[in-house]
C-alpha positions in Angstrom: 0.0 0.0 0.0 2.9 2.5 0.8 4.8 1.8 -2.5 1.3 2.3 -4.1 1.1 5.4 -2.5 4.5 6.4 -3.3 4.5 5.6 -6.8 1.3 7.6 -7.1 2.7 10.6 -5.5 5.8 10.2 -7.6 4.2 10.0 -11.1 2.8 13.4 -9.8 5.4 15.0 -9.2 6.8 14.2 -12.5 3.3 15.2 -14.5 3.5 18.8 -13.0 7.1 19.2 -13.4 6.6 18.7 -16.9 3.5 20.8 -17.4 5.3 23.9 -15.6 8.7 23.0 -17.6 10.5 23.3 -13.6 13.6 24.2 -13.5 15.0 23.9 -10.2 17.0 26.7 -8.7 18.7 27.4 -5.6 19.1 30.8 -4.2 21.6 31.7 -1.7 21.6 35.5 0.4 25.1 36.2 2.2 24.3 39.8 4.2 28.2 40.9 4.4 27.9 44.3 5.7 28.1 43.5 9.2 27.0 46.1 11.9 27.3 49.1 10.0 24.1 51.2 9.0 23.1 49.3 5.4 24.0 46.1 7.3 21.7 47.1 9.8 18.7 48.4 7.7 18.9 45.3 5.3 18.4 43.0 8.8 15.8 45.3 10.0 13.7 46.6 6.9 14.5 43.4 4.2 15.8 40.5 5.8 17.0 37.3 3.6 13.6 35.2 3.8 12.5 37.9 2.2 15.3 38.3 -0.8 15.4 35.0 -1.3 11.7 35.0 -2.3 11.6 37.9 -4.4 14.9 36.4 -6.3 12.3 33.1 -7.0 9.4 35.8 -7.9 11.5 37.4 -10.3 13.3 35.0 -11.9 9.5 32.9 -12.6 8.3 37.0 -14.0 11.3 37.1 -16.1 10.4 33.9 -17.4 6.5 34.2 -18.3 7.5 38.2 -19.9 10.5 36.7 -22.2 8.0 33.6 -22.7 10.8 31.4 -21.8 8.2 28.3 -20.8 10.6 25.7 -20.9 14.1 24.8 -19.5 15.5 24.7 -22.8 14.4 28.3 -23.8 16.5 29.3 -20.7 20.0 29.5 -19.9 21.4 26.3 -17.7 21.1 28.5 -14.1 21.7 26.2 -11.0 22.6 28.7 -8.2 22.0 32.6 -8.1 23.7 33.9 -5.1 22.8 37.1 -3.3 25.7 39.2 -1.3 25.2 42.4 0.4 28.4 44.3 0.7 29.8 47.1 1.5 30.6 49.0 -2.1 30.0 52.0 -4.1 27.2 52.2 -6.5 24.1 50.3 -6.5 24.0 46.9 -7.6 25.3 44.8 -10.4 25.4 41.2 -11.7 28.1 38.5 -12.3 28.6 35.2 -13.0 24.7 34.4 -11.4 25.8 36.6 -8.2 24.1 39.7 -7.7 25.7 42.7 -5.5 23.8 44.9 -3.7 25.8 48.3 -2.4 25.1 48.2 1.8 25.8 51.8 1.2 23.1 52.3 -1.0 20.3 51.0 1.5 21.8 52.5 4.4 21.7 56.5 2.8 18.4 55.8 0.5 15.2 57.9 1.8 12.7 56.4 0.1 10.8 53.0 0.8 14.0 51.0 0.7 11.9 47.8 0.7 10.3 48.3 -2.7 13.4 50.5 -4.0 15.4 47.2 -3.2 13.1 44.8 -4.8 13.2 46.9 -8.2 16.7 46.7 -8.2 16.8 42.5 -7.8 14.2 42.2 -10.8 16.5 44.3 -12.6 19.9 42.9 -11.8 18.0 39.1 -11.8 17.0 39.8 -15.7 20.8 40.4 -15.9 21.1 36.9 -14.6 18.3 35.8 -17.3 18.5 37.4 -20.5 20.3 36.7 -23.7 23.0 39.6 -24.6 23.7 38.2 -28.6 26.6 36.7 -27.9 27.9 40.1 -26.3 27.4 42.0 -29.8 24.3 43.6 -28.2 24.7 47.6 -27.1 25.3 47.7 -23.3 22.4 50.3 -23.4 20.0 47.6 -25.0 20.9 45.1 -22.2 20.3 47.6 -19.5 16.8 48.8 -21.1 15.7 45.5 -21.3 16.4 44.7 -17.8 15.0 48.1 -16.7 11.9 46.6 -18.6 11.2 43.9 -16.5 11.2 46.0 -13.9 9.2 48.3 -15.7 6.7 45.4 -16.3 6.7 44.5 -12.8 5.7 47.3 -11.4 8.8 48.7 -9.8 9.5 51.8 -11.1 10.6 54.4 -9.6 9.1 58.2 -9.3 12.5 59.6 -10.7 12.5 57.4 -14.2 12.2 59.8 -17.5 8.7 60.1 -18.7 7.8 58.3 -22.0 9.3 60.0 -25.0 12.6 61.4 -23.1 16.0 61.0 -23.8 19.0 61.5 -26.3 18.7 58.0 -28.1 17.0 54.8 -28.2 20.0 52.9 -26.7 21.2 55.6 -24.3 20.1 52.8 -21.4 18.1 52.7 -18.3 15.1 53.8 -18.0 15.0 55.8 -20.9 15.4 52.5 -23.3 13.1 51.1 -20.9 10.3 53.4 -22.0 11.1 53.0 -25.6 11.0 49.1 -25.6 7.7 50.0 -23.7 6.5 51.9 -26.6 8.2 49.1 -29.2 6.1 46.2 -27.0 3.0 47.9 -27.5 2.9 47.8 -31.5 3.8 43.9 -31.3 2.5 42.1 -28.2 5.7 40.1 -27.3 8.1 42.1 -28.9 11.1 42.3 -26.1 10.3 38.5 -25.6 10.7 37.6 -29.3 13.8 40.8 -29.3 15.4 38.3 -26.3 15.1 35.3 -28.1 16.7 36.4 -31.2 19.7 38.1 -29.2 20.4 34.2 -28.1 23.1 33.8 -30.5 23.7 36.8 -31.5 23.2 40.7 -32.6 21.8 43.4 -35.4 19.8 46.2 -35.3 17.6 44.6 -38.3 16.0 42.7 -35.8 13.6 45.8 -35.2 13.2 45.4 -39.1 12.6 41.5 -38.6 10.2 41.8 -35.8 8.6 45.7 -36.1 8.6 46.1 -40.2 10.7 49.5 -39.7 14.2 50.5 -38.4 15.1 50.9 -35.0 15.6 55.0 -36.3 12.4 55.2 -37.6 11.0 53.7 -34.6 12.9 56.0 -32.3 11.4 59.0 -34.2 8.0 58.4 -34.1 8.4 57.2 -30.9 9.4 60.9 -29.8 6.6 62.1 -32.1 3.7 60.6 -30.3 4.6 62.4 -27.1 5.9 65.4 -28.6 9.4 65.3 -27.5 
């Protein structure tokens, strides 16, 4: 009766990790700022239970928005490792870590909390996404990741407004907005933009995917909000 029961539980385990496409990944938080005032305020306002599960949130968001459904639309992730530390800046991503400045939450005024969970979707799609085979522009990669945080809801009051900036690929937020803009004439756009970037890098893709070039988009882009 128990190896019945077993077997049963088993072969359902199996079915729903291949109707989810599970990929199983651990996520580790080191808080290495000791006793000083970012060290503190992660303990006190953040906590690890907490990053560890918003790591998990974002990486299954990242997932669903690039449309990534199974493991093999993915990149082969095991372990994404969390460290606080005492740095300058705010955060960035390397080789599946992710550094967050102590500094940074120690001296930020705001809701730290929710400023701090922006930053991991952002730095996690770092983690995530496909950068062509590191022919991409470093301002594309860093809209793109500001779009998932864009997309999830987290961001902040000081972002540009839609139509601002210099140039489509000038990064950040202001990319951010235009891939926005770009997502909204083809449902799926940054997801299909990421999948293409898997093994590589032009700017025809906007061609491929949009009909126009990535110029033309930019333009009209300013044009509709009168910038």
């Amino acid at each position: 009766m128990g190896s019945t029961r077993n077997t049963v539980i088993l072969s359902c385990l199996v079915f729903l990790a291949a109707l989810h496409g599970i990929q199983a990944v651990q996520y580790a938080v080191t808080n290495n700022a000791g006793n000083n005032a970012g060290g503190v305020r992660f303990t006190n306002a953040i906590g690890i239970p907490y990053s560890r599960q918003t790591l998990a949130f974002a990486t299954n968001f990242i997932w669903r928005l690039f449309q990534q459904n199974t493991p093999a639309d993915r990149k082969s992730v095991q372990k994404v490792t969390l460290i606080i530390e005492n740095m300058d800046g705010v955060a960035y991503a390397s080789n599946n870590e992710i550094h967050v400045s102590a500094n940074y939450i120690g001296s930020y005024s705001g809701d730290v909390k929710t400023e701090f969970t922006g930053v991991l979707y952002h730095e996690m799609t770092h983690v995530w996404q496909w950068n062509g085979n590191g022919q991409a522009p470093g301002g594309l990669i860093e809209g793109i990741a500001d779009f998932v945080r864009l997309k999830a809801n987290y961001a902040p009051a000081h972002w540009v407004k839609p139509g601002q900036g210099d140039r489509w690929d000038q990064g950040y937020d202001v990319t951010a907005r235009f891939l926005d803009y770009c997502n909204s004439l083809r449902n799926g756009f940054v997801a299909e933009l990421n999948k293409k970037m898997r093994s590589g890098y032009t700017d025809n893709f906007f061609v491929e995917l949009l009909g126009k070039t990535v110029d033309q988009l930019w333009t009209e882009y300013k044009a509709r909000y009168g910038k």
